[in-house]
Backbone bond lengths (Angstrom), bond angles and torsions (degrees), N, CA, C in turn:
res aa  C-N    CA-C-N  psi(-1)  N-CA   C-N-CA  omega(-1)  CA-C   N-CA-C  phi
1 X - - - 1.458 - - 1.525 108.99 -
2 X 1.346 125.57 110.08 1.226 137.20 -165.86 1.676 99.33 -74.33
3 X 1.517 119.71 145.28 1.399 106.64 -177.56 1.283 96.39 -109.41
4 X 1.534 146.13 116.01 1.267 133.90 166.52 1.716 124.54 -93.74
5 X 0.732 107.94 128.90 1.629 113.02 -179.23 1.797 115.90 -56.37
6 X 1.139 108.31 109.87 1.874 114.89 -174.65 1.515 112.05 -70.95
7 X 1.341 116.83 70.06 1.918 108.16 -162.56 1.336 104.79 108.14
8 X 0.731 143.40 50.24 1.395 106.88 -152.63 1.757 148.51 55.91
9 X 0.576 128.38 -106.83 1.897 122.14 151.74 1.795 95.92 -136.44
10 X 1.218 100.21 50.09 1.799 106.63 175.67 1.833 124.01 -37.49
11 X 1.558 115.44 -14.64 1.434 113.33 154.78 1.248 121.16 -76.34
12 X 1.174 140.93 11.85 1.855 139.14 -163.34 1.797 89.71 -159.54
13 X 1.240 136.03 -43.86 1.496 102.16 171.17 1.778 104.06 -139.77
14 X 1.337 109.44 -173.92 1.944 108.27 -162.03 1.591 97.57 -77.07
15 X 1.602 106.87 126.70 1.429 118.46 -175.80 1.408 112.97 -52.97
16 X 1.651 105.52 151.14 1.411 95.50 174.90 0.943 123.00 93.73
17 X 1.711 128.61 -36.35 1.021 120.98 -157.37 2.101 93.35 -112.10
18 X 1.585 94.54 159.73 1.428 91.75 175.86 1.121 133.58 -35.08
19 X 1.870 111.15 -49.58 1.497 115.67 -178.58 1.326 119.03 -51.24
20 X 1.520 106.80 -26.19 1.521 109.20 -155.33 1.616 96.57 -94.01
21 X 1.833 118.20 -17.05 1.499 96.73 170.38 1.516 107.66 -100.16
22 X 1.491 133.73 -2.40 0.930 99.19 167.16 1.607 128.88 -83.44
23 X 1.165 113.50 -0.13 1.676 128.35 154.05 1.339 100.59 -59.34
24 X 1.251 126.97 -71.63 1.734 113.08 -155.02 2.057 100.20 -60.48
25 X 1.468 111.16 -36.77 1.659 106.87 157.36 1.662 115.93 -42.65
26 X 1.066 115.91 -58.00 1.616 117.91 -173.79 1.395 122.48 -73.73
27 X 1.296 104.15 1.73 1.536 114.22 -175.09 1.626 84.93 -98.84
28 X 0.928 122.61 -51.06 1.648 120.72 -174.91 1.369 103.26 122.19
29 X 1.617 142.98 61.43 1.275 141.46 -124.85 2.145 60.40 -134.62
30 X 1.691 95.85 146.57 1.512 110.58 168.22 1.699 91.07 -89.37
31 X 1.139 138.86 -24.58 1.472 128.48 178.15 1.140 129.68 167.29
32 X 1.331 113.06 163.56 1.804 99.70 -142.93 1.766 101.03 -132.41
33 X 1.348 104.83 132.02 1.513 109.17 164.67 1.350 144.54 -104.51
34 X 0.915 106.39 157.78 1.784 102.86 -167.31 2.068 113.43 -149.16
35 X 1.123 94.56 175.43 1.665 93.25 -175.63 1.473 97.26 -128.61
36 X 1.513 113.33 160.25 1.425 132.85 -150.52 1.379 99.81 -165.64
37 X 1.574 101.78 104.04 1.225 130.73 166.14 1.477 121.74 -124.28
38 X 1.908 124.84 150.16 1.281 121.86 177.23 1.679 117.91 -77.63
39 X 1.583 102.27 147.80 1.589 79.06 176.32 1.369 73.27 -137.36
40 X 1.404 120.67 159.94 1.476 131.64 174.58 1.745 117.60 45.46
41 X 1.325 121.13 -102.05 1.512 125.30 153.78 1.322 109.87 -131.54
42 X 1.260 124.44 71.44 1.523 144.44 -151.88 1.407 105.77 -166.69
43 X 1.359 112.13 142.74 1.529 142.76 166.01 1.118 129.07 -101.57
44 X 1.529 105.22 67.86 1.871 105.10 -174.23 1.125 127.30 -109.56
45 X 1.639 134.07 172.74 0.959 138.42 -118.31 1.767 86.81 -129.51
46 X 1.389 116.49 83.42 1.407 123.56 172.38 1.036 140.72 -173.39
47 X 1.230 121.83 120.76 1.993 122.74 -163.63 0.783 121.26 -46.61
48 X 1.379 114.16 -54.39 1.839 102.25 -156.92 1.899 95.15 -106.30
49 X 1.378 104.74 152.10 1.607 145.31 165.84 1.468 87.95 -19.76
50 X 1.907 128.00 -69.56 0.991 108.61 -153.65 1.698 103.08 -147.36
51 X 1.129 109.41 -175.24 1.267 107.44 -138.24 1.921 99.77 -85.46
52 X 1.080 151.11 -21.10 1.227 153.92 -171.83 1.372 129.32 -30.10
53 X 1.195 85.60 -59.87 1.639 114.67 -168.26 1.440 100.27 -68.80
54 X 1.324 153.20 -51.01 0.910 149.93 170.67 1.571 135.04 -151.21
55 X 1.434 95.35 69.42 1.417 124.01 -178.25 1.833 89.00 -155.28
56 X 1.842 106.69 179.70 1.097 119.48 160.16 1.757 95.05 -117.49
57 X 1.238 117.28 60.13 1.380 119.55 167.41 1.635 120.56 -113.57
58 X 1.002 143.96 -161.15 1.667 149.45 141.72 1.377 123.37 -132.55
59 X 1.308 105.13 163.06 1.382 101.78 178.76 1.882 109.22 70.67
60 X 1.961 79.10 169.43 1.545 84.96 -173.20 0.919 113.81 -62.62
61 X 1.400 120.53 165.15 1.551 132.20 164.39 1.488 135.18 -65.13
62 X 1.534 117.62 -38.28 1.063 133.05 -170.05 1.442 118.69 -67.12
63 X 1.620 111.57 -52.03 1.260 125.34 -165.81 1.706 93.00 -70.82
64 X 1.102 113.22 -42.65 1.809 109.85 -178.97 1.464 116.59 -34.42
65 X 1.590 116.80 111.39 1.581 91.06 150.97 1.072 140.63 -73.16
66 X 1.487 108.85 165.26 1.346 105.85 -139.33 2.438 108.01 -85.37
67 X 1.584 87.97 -1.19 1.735 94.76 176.43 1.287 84.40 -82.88
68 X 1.136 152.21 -43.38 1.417 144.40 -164.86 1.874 102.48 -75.31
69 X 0.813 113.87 -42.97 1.790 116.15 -176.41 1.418 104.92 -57.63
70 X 2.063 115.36 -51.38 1.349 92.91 173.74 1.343 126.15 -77.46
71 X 1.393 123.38 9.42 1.626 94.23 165.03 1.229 142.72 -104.87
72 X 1.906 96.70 29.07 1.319 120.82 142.24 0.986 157.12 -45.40
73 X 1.552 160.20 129.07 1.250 145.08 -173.71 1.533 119.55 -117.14
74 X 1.476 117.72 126.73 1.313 89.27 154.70 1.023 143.31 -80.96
75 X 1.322 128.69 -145.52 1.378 131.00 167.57 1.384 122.24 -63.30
76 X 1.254 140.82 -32.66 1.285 139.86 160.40 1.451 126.28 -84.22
77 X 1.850 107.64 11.48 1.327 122.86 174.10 1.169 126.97 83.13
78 X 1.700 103.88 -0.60 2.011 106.82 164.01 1.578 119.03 -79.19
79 X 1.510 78.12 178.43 1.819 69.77 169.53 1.691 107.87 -93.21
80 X 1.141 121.05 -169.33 1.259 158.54 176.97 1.811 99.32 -67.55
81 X 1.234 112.25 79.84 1.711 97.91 -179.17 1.277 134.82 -54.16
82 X 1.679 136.68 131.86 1.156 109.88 154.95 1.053 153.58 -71.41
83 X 1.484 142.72 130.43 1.632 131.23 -166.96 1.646 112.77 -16.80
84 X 1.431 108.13 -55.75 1.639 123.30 -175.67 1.634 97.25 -48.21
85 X 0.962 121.71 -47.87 1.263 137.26 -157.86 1.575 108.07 -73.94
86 X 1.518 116.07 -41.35 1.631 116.43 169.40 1.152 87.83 -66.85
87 X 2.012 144.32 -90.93 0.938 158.25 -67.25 1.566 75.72 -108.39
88 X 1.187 143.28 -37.07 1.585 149.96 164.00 1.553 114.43 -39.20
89 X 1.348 118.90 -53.20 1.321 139.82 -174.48 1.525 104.72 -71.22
90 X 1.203 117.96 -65.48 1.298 123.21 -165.67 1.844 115.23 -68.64
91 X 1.398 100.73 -73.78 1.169 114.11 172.68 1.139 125.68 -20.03
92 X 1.417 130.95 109.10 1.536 156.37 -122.26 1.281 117.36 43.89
93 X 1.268 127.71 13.39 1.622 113.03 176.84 1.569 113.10 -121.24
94 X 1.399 107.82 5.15 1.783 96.10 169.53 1.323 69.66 -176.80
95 X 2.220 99.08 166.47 1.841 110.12 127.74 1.460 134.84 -22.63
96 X 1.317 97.74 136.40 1.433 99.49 -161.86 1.492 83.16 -123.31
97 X 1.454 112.92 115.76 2.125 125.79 171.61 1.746 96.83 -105.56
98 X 1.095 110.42 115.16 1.544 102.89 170.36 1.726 107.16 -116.09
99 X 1.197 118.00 113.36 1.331 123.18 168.34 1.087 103.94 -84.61
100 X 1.726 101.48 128.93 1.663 137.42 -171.88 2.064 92.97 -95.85
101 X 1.270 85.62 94.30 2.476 87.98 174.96 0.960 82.82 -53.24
102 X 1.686 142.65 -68.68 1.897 138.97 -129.52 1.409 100.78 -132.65
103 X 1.092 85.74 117.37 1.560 110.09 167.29 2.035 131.27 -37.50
104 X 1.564 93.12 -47.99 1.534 97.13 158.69 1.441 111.86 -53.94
105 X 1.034 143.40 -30.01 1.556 133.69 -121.18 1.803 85.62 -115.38
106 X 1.531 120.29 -7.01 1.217 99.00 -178.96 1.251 128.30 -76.08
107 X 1.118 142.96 -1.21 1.371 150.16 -171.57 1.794 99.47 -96.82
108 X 1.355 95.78 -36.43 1.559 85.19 -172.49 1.929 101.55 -96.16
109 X 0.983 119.48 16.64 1.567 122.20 162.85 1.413 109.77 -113.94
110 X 1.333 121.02 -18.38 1.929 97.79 155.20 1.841 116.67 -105.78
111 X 1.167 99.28 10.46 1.239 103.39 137.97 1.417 154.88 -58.53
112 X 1.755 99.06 -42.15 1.183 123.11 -178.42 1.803 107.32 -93.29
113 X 1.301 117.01 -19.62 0.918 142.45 172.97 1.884 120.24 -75.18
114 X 0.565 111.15 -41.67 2.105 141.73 153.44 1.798 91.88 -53.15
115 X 1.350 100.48 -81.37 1.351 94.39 -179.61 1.361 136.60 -47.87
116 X 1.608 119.27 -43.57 1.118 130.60 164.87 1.550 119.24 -39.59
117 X 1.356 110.55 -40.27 1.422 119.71 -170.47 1.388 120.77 -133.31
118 X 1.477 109.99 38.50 1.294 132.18 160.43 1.365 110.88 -37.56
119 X 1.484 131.01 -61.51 1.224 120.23 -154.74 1.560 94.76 -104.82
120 X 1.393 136.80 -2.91 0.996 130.94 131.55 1.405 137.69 -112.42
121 X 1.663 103.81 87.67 1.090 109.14 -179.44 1.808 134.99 -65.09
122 X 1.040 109.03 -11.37 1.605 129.65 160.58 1.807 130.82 -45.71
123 X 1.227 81.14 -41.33 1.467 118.36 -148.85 1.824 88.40 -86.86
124 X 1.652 115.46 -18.60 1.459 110.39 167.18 1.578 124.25 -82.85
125 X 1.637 113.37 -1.04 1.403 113.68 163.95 1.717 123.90 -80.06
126 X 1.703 95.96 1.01 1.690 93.69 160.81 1.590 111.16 -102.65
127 X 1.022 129.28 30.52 1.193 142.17 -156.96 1.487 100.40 -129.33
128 X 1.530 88.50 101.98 2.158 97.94 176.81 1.101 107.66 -109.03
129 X 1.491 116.43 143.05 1.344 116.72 -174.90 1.571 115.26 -132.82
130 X 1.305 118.34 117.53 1.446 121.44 -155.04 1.822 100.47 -116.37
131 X 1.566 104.30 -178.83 1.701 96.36 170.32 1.707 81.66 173.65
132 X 1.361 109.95 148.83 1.471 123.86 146.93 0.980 123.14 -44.84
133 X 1.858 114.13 -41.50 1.464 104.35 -137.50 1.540 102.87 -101.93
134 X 1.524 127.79 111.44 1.319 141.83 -155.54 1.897 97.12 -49.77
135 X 1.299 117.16 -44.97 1.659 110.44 -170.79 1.214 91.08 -60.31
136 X 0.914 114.55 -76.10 2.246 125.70 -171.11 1.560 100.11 -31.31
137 X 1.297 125.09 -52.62 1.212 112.50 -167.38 1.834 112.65 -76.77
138 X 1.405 108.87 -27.98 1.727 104.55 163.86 1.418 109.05 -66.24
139 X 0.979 127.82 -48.26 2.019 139.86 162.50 1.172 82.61 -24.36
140 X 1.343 134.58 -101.50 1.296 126.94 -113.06 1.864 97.30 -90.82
141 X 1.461 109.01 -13.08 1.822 99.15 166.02 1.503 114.98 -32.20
142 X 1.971 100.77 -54.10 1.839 91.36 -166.48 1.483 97.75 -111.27
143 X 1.858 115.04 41.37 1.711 100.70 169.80 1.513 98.00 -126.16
144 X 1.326 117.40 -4.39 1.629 112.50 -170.22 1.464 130.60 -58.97
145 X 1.344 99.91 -19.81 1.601 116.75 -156.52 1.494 114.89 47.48
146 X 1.158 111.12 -113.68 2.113 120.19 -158.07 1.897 85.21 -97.13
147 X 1.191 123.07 25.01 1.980 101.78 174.71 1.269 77.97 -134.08
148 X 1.336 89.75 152.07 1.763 127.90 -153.63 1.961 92.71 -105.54
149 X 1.620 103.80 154.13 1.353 103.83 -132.45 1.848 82.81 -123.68
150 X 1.493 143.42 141.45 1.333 123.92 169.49 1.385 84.90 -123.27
151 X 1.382 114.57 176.44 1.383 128.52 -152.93 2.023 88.82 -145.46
152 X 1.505 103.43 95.61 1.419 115.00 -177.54 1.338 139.90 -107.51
153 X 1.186 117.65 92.61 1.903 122.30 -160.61 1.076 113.37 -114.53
154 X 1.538 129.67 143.77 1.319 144.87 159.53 1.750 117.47 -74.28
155 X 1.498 90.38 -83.67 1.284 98.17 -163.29 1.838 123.93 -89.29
156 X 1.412 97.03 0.07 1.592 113.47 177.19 1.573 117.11 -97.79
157 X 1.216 97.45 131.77 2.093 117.26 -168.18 1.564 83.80 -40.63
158 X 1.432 96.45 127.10 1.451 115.80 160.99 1.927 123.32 -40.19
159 X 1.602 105.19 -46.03 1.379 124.17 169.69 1.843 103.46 -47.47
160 X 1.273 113.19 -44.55 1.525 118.38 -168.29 1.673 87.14 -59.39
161 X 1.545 101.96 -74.27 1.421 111.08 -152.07 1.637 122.22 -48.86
162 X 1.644 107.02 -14.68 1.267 121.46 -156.21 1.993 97.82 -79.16
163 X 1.517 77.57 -43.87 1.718 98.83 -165.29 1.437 93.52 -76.68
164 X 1.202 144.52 -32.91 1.525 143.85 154.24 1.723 104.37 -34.53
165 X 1.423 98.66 -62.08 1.388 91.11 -168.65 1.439 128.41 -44.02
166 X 1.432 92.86 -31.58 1.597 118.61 -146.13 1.609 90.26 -92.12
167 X 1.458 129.57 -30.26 1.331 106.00 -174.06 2.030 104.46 -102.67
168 X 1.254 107.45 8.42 1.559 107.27 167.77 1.305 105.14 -97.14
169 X 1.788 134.94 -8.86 1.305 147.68 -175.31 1.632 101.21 41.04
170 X 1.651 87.13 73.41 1.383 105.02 174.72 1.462 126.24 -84.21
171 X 1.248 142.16 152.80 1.533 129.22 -172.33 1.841 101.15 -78.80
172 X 0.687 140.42 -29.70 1.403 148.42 -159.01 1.527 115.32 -153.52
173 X 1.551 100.95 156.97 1.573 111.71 165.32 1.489 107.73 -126.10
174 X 1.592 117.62 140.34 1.249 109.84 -173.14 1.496 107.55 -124.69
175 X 1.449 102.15 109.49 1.564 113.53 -168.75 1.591 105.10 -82.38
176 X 1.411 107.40 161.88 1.520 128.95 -173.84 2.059 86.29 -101.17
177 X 1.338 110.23 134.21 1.296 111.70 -176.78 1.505 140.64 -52.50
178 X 1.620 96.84 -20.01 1.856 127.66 144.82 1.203 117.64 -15.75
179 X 1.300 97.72 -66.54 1.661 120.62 -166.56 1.240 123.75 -85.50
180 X 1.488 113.15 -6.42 1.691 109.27 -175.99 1.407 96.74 -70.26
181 X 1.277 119.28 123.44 1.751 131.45 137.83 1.578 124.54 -119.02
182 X 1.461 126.22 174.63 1.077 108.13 -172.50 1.607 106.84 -95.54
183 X 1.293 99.76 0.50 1.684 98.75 158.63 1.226 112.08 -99.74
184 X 1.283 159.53 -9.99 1.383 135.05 138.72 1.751 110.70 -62.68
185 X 0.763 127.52 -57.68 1.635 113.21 165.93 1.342 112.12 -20.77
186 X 1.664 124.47 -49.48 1.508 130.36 -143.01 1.899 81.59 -86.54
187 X 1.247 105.25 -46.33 1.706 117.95 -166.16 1.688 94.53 -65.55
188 X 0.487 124.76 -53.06 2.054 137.25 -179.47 1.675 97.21 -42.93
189 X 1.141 121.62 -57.16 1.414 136.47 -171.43 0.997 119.64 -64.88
190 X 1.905 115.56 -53.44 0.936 113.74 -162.18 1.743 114.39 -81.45
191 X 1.925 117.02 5.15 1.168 143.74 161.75 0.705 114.33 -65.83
192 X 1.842 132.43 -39.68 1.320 135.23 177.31 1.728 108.40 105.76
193 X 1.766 108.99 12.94 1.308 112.48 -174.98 1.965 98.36 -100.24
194 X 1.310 127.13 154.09 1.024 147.86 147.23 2.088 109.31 -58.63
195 X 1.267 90.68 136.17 1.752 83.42 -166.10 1.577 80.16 -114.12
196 X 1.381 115.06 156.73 1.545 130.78 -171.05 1.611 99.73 -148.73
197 X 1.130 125.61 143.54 2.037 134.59 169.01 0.638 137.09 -153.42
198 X 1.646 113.04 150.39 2.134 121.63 -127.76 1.620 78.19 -130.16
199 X 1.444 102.77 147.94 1.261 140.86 -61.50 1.507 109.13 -86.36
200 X 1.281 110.82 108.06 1.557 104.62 -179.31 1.689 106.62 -116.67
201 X 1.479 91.40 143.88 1.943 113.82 -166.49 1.635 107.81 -147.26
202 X 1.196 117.71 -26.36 1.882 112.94 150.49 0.801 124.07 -71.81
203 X 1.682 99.57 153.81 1.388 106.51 -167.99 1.576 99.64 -65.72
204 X 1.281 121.26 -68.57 1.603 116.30 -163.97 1.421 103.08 -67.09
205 X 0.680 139.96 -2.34 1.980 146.65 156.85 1.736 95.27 -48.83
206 X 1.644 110.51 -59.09 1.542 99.54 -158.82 1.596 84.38 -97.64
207 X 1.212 138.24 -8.46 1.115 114.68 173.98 2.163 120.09 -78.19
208 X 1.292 77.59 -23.20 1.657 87.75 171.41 1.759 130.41 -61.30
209 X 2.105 84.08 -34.36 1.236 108.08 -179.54 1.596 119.02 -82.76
210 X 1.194 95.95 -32.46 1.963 91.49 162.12 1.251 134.67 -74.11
211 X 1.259 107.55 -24.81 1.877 131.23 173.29 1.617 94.79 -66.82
212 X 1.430 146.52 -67.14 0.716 132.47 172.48 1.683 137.88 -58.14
213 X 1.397 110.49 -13.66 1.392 120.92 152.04 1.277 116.30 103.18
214 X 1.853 125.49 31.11 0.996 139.83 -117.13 1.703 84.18 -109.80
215 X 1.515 132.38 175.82 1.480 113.78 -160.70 1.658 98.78 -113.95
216 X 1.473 100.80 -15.16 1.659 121.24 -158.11 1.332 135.35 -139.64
217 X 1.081 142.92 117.24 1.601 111.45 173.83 1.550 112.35 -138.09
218 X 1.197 109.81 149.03 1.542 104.54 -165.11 2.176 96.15 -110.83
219 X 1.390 84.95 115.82 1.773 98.77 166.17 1.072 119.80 -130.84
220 X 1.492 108.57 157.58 1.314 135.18 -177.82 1.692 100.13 -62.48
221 X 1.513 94.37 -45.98 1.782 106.85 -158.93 1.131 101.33 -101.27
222 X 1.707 152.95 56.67 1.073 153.44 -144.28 1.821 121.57 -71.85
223 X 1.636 82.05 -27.22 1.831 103.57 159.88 0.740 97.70 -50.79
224 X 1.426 148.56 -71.71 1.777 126.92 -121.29 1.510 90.31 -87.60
225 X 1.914 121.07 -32.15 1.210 104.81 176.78 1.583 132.30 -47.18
226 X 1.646 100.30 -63.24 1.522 103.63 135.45 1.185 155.64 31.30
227 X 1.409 94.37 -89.44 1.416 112.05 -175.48 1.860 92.29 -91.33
228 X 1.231 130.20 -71.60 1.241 118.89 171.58 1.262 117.22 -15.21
229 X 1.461 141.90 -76.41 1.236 156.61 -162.01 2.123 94.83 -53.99
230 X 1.116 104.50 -48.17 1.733 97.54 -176.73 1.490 84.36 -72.84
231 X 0.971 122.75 -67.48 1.668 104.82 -150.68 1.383 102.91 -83.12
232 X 1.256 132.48 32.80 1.695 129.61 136.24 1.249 100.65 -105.93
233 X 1.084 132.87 12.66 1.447 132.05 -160.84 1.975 100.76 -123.04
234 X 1.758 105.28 -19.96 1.325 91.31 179.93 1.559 87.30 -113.38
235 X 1.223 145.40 10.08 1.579 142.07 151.21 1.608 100.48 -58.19
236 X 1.547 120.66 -72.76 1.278 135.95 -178.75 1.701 88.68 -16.14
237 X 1.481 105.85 -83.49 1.841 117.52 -166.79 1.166 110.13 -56.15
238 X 1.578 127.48 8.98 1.540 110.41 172.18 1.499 92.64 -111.55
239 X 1.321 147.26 -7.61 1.112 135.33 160.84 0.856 135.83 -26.62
């Protein structure tokens, strides 16, 4: 069960932002996710539409230019990262999941992504690329090149999303934590997709999620995944 970092390790420092992934790195996270939105003529590294919630900014995000966005702070007093700026950090040290917020923006984020890893072009088959937005995610089936593609839904019957996956021959399905059973796991598999699940940080949350045999899970608190996994891992060896 791969532990991926939700933001970074977004329960222990402000999501999104560098500090907070190089924690989910130092925790020992197999790989870390993040969201990628435009702001001005810029590719940055932030969830929500607009700036409130975690910035000392206002207003939307997009229309901002982007010299004006960095002289924002978040909550732990950085700026607002740029994509370039994760893709620096991370790159060689885990999976790289980049959630695409806007749907336009996908062409110009595996773009930047191509670029990033020009001279290692390899190095883009750890490179997953997810999105809500159902057009973007058929888009990027025949724009991804060598990075592997998950197929990510909230509010649509799992059965829909599965069979979505299955005819874009997606690498993964990324379930909402609702939905984990060990028969959608079994159904996920027997597609040939890797199953991954948003957002789990209880204990019996990830303990539910390993019983069912799940490949991934994306947390805030990437420790407790962690630490669970050794200490089911030193039960296993007393068997």
């Amino acid at each position: 069960m791969l532990v991926i970092g939700h933001r970074g390790a977004a329960g222990h420092v402000a999501e999104n932002t560098l500090g907070s992934i190089r924690r989910a790195l130092a925790l020992g996270v197999d790989g870390i996710e993040f969201d990628v939105r435009r702001c001005g003529d810029g590719l940055v590294v932030l969830h929500d539409a607009t700036l409130e919630r975690t910035t000392d900014g206002h207003g939307p995000c997009r229309d901002l230019p982007l010299a004006e966005l960095r002289t924002l702070h978040t909550a732990n007093g950085e700026r607002v990262p740029l994509l370039d700026e994760v893709l620096a950090l991370v790159s060689g040290c885990a999976l790289v999941n980049v959630e695409i917020k806007e749907g336009d923006i996908a062409d110009s984020v595996v773009a930047a992504l191509e670029q990033c890893y020009a001279e290692t072009p390899r190095a883009l088959e750890h490179v997953l690329l997810s999105t809500f937005d159902v057009a973007a995610t058929a888009h990027l089936a025949s724009h991804r090149g060598r990075m592997r593609l998950g197929v990510l839904y909230e509010d649509e019957p799992f059965a829909h999303a599965l069979t979505r996956a299955g005819e874009l021959a997606a690498d993964s399905i990324h379930l909402p934590l609702e939905d984990v059973s060990l028969a959608a796991v079994t159904a996920a598999r027997d597609a040939g997709l890797a199953v991954y699940v948003y957002t789990v940080n209880e204990a019996a949350d990830i303990a539910h999620c390993h019983a069912c045999g799940v490949d991934g899970v994306f947390s805030d608190f990437p420790d407790r995944v962690i630490a669970f996994k050794r200490d089911h891992g030193d039960k296993e060896t007393q068997r």
